[in-house]
N, C-alpha and C positions, 0 to 999 in steps of 0.2 A: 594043275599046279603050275606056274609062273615060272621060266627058268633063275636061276639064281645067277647074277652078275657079279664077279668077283671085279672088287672096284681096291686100287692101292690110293693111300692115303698121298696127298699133297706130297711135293719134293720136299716143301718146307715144314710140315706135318709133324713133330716128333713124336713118333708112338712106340718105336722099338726099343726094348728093353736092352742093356749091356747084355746078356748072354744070349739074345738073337741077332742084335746087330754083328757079333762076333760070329757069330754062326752062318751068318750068311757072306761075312767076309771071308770065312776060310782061315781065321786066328784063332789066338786064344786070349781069354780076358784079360787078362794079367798083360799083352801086347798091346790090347786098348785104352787099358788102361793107361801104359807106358806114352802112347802115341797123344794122351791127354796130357798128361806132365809136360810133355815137348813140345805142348800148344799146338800142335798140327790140328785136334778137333776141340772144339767146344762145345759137348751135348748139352739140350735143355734140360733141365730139371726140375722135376717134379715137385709139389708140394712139400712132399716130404723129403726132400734132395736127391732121387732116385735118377741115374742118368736115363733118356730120353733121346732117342737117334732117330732123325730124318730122314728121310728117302735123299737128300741133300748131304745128309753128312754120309751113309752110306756111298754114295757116289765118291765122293771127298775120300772114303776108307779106301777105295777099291783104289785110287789114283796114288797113293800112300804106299798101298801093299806093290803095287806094280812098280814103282818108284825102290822100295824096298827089295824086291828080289832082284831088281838088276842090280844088284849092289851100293846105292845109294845111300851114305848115313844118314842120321834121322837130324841133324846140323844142317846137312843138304836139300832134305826134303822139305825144310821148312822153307827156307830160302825160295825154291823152286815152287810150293804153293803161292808163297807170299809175291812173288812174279807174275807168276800165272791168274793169279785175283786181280792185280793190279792191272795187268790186261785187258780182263775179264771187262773192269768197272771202266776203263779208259776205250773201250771199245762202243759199252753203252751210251756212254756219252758223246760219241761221236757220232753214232745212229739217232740218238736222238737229237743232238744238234745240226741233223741233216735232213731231217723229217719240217716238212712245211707248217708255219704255225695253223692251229684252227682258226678257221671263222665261225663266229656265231649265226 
């Protein structure tokens, strides 16, 4: 028999359920939910409207929670994402407008 590969879904993947993705953050749903009202995340959703969590948005939880217990309000955290994205995308940009064009 073949060993089995335990292979994780894409960063951008949404496959974890609200009551795993909390579980692996260390909250509780009702905090994720919270953290969703406050636009900090925006899970995909399912067919049938079922939230939907990323290996991406989990990452994104984990930066949240950490942000949160150093006592940061949830006012602040947004703020402090919305910076840090903005980096994020200003960064890529920079990388690739420094990368050489191709030739065919």
């Amino acid at each position: 028999m073949a060993p089995q590969h335990e292979t994780q879904p894409a960063a951008g993947h949404a496959v974890y359920a609200i009551s795993v993705a909390a579980e692996l953050a260390g909250i509780g749903v009702q905090t994720l939910r919270l953290y969703e009202q406050h636009g900090l995340l925006t899970p995909a959703r399912s067919a049938g409207g079922t939230r939907r969590y990323s290996g991406a948005d989990l990452a994104r939880l984990a930066r949240i929670t950490t942000l949160t217990s150093e006592g940061v309000n949830l006012t602040a955290v947004a703020r402090i994402l919305e910076l840090e994205d903005t980096v994020a995308r200003l960064r890529e940009q920079l990388r690739s407008s420094q990368q050489p064009p191709h030739t065919p």
